[in-house]
N, CA, C and O atoms as a DFTB+ gen file, in Angstrom:
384 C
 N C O
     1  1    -126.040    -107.496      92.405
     2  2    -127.145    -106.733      92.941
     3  2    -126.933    -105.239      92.721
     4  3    -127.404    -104.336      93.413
     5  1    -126.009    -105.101      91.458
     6  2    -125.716    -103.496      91.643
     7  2    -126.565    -103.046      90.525
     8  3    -126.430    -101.878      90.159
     9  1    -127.361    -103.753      89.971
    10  2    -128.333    -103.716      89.083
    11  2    -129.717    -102.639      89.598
    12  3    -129.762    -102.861      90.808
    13  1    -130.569    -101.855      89.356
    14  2    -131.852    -101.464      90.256
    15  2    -132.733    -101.829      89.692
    16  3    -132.780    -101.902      88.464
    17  1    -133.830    -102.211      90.639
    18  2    -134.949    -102.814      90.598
    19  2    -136.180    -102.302      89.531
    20  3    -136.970    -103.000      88.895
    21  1    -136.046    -100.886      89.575
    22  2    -136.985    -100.193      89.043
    23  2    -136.574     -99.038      88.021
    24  3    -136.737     -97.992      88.648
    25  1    -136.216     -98.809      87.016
    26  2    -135.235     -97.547      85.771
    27  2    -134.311     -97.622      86.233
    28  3    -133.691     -98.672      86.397
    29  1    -133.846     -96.142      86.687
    30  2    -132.263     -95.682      86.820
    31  2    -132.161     -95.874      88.663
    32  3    -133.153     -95.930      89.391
    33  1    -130.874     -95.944      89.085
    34  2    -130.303     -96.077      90.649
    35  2    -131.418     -94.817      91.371
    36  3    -132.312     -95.317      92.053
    37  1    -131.430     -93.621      91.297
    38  2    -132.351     -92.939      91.589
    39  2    -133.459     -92.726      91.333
    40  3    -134.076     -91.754      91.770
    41  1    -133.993     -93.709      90.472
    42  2    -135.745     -94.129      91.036
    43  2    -135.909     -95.063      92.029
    44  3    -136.775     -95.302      92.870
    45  1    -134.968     -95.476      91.747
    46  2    -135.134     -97.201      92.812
    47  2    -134.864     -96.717      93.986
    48  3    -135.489     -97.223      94.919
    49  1    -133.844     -95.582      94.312
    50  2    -133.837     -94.946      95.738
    51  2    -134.928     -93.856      96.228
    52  3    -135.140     -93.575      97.408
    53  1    -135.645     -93.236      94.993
    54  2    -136.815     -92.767      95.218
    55  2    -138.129     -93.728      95.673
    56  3    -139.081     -93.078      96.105
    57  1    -138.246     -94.734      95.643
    58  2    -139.235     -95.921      95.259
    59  2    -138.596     -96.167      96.557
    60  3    -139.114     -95.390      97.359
    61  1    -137.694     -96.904      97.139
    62  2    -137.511     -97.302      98.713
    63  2    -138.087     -96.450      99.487
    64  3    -139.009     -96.789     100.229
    65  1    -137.513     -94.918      99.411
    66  2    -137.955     -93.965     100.216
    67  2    -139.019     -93.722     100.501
    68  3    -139.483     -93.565     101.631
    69  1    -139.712     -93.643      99.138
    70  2    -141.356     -93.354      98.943
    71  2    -141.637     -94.921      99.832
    72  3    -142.360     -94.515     100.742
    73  1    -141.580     -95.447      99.914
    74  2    -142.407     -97.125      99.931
    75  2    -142.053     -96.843     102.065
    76  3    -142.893     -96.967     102.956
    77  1    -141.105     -96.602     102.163
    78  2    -140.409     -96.330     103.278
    79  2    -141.653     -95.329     104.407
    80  3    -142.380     -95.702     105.328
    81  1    -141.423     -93.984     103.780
    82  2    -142.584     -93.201     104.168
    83  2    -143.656     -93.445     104.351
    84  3    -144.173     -93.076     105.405
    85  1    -144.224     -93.997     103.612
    86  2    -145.742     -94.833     103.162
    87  2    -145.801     -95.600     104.381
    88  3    -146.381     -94.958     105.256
    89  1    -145.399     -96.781     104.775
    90  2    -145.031     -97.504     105.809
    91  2    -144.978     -97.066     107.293
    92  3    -145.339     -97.668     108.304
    93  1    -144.338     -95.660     107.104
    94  2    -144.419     -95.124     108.646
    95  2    -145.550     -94.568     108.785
    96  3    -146.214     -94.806     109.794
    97  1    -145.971     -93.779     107.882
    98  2    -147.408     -92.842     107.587
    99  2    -148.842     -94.216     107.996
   100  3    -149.783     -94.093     108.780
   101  1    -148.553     -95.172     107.291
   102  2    -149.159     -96.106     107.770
   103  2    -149.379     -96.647     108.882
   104  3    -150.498     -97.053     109.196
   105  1    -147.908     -96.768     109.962
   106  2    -147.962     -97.358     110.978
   107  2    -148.343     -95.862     111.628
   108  3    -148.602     -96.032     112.819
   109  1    -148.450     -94.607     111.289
   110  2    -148.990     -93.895     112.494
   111  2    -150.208     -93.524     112.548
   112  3    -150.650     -92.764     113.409
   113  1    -151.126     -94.234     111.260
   114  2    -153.007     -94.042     111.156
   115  2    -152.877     -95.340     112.063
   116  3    -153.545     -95.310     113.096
   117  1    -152.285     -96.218     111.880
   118  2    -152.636     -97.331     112.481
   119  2    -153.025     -97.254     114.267
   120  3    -153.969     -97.838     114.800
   121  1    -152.048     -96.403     114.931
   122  2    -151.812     -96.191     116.188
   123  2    -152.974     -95.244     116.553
   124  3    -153.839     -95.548     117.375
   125  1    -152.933     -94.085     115.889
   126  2    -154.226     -93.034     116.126
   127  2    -155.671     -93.490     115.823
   128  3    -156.686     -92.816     115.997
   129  1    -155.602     -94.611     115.392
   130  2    -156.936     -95.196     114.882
   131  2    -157.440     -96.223     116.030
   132  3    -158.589     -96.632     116.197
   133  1    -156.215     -96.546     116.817
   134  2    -155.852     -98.159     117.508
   135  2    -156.362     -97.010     119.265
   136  3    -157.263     -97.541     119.915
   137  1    -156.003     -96.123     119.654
   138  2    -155.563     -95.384     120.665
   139  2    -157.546     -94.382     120.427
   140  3    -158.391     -94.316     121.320
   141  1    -157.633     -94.023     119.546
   142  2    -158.875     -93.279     119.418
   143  2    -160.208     -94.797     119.936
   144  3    -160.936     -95.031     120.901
   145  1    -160.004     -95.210     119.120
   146  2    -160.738     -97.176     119.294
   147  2    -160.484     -97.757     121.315
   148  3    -161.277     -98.399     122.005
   149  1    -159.461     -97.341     121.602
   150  2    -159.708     -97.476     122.736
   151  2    -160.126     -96.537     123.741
   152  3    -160.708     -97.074     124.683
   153  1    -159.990     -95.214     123.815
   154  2    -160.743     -94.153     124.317
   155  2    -162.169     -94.159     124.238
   156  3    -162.826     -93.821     125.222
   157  1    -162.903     -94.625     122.810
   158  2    -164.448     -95.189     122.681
   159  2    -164.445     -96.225     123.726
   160  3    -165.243     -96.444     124.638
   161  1    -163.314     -96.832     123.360
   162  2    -164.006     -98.237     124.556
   163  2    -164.506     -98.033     125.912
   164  3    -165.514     -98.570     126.370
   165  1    -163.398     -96.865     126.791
   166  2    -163.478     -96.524     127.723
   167  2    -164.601     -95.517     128.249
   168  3    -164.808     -95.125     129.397
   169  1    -165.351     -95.179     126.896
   170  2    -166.824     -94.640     127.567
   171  2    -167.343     -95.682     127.201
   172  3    -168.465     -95.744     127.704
   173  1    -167.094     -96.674     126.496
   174  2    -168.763     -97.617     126.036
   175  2    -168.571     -97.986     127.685
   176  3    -169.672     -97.960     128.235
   177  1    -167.616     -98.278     128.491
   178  2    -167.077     -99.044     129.689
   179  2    -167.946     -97.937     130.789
   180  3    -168.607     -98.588     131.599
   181  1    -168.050     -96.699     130.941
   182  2    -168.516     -95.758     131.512
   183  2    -170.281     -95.564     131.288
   184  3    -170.980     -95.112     132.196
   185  1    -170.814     -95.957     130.021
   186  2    -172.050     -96.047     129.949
   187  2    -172.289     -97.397     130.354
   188  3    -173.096     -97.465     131.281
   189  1    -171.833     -98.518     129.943
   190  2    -172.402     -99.510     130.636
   191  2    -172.536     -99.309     132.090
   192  3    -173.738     -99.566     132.154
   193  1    -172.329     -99.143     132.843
   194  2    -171.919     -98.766     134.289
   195  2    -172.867     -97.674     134.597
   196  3    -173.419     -97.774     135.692
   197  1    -173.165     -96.687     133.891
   198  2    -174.394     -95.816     134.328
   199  2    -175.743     -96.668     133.611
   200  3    -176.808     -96.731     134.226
   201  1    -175.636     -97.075     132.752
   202  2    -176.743     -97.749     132.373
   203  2    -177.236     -99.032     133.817
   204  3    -178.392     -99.103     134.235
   205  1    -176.297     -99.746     134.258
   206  2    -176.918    -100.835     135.456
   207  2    -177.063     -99.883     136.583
   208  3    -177.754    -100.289     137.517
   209  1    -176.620     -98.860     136.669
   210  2    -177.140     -97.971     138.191
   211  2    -178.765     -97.789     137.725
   212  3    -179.718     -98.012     138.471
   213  1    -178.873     -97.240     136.032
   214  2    -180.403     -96.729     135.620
   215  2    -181.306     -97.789     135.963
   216  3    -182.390     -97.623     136.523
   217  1    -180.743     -99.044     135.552
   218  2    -181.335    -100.633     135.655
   219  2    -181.674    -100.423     137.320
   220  3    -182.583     -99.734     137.784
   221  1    -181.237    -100.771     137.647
   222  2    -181.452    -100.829     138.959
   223  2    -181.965    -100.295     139.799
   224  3    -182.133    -100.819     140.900
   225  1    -182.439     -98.830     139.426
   226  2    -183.277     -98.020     140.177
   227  2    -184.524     -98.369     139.662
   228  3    -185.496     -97.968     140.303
   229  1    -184.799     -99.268     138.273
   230  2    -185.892     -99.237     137.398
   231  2    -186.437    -100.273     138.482
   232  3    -187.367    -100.010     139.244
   233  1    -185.748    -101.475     138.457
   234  2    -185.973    -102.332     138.927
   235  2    -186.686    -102.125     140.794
   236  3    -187.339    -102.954     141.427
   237  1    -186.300    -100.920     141.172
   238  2    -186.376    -100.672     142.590
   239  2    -188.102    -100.089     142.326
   240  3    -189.031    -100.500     143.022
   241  1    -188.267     -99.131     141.258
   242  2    -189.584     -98.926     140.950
   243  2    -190.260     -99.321     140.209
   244  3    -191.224     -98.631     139.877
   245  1    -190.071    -100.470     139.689
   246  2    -191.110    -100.959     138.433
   247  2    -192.540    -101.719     139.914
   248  3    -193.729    -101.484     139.702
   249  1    -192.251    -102.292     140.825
   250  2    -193.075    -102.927     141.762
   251  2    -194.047    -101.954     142.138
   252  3    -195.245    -102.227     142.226
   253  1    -193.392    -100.415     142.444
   254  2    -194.340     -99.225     142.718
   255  2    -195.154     -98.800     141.885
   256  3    -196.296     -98.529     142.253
   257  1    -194.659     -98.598     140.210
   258  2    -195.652     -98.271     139.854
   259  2    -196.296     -99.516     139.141
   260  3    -196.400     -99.237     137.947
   261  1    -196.664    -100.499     139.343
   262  2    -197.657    -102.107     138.772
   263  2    -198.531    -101.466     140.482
   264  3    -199.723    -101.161     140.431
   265  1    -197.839    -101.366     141.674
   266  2    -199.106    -100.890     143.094
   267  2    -199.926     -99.598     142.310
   268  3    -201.148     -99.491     142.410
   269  1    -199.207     -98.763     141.625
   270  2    -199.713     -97.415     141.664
   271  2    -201.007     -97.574     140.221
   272  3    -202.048     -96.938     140.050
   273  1    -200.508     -98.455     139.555
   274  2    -201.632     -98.780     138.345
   275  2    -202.880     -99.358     138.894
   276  3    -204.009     -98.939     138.639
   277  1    -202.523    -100.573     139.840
   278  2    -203.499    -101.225     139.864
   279  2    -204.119    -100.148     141.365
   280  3    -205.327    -100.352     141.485
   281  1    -203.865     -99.649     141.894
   282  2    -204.507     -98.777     142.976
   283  2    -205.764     -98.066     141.960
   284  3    -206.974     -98.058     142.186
   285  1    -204.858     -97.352     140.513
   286  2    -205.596     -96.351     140.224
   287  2    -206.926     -96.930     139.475
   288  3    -207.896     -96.231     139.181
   289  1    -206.797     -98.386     139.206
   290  2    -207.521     -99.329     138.472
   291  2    -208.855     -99.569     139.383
   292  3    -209.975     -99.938     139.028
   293  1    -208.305     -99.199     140.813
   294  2    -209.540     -99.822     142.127
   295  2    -210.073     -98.066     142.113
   296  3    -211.242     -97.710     142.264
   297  1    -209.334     -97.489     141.975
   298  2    -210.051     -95.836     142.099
   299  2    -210.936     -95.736     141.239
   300  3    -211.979     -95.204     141.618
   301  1    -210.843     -96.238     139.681
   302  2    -211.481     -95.731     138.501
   303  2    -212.751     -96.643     138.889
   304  3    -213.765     -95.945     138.846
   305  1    -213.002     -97.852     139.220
   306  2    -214.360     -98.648     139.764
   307  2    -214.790     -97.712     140.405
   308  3    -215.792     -97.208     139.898
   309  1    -214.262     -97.018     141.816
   310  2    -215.457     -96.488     142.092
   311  2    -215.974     -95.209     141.362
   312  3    -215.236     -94.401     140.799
   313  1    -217.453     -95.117     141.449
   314  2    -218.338     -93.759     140.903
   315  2    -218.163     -92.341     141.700
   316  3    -218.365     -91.245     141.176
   317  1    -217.728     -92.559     143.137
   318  2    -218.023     -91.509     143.583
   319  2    -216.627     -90.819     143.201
   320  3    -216.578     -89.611     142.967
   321  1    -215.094     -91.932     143.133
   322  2    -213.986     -91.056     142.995
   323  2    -214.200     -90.394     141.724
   324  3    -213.847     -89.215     141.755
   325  1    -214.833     -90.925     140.231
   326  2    -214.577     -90.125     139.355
   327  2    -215.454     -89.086     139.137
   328  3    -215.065     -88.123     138.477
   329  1    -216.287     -89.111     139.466
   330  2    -217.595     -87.928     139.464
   331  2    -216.823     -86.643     140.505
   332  3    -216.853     -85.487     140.081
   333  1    -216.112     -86.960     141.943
   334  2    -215.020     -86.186     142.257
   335  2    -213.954     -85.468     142.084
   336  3    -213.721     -84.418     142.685
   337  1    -213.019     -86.159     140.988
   338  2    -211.909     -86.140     140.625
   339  2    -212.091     -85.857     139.065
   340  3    -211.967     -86.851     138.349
   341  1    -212.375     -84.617     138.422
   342  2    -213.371     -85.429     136.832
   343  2    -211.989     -85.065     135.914
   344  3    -212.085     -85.161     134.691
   345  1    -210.516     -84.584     136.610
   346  2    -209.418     -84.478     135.217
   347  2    -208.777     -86.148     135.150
   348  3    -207.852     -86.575     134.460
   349  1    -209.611     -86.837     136.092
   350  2    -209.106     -88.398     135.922
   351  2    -210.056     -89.356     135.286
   352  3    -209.954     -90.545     134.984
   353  1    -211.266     -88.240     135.146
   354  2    -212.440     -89.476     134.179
   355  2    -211.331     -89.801     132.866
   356  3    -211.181     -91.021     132.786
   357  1    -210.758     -89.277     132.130
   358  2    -210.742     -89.760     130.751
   359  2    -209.382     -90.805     130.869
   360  3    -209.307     -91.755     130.089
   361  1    -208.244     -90.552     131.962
   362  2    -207.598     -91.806     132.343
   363  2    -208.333     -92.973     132.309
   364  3    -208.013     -93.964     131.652
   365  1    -209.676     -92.837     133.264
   366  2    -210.430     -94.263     133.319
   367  2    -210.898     -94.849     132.490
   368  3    -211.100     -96.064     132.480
   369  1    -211.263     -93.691     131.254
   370  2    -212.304     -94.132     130.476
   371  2    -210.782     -94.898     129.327
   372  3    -210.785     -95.853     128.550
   373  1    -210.135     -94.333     129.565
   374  2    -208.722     -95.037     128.385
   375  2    -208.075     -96.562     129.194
   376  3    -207.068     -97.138     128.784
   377  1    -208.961     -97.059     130.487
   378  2    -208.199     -98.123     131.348
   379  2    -209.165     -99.176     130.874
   380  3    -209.034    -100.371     131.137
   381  1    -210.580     -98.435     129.840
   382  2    -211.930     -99.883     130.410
   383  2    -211.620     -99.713     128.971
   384  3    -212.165    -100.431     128.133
């Protein structure tokens, strides 16, 4: 084995080294790539979590405004509210 793998004894120890380096350089994109990948995770983890508080308030008002549509739906029938109220005629006229 006193033979080298690759030309003369000092390429072949250049060629380990190099191959050597490469390897660590490698294993340290690997880690900063691995460590950055989990810091994303930990906001996707932080938006999910503000996103079901958003859910949930939606959910607390979606019932109010289906009352507040169909209220404004019984307002626009009558004649006397829109002849009253006339910056809400063209709401009505966009409801019929």
């Amino acid at each position: 084995m006193d033979t080298p793998l690759i030309g003369s004894r000092e390429t072949n120890y250049k060629f380990f080294y190099g191959v050597g380096v490469s390897t660590i350089i490698s294993f340290l994109l690997l880690i900063i790539i691995t460590s950055y990948s989990a810091s994303i995770i930990g906001d996707v983890e932080l938006l999910i979590k503000d996103m079901h508080i958003v859910l949930q308030g939606v959910k607390e008002l979606l019932p109010e405004a289906k009352f507040g549509a169909d209220m404004l739906n019984l307002l626009c029938q009558n004649k006397n509210f829109t002849n009253y109220y006339r910056n809400v005629r063209p709401i009505c006229v966009e409801r019929h």
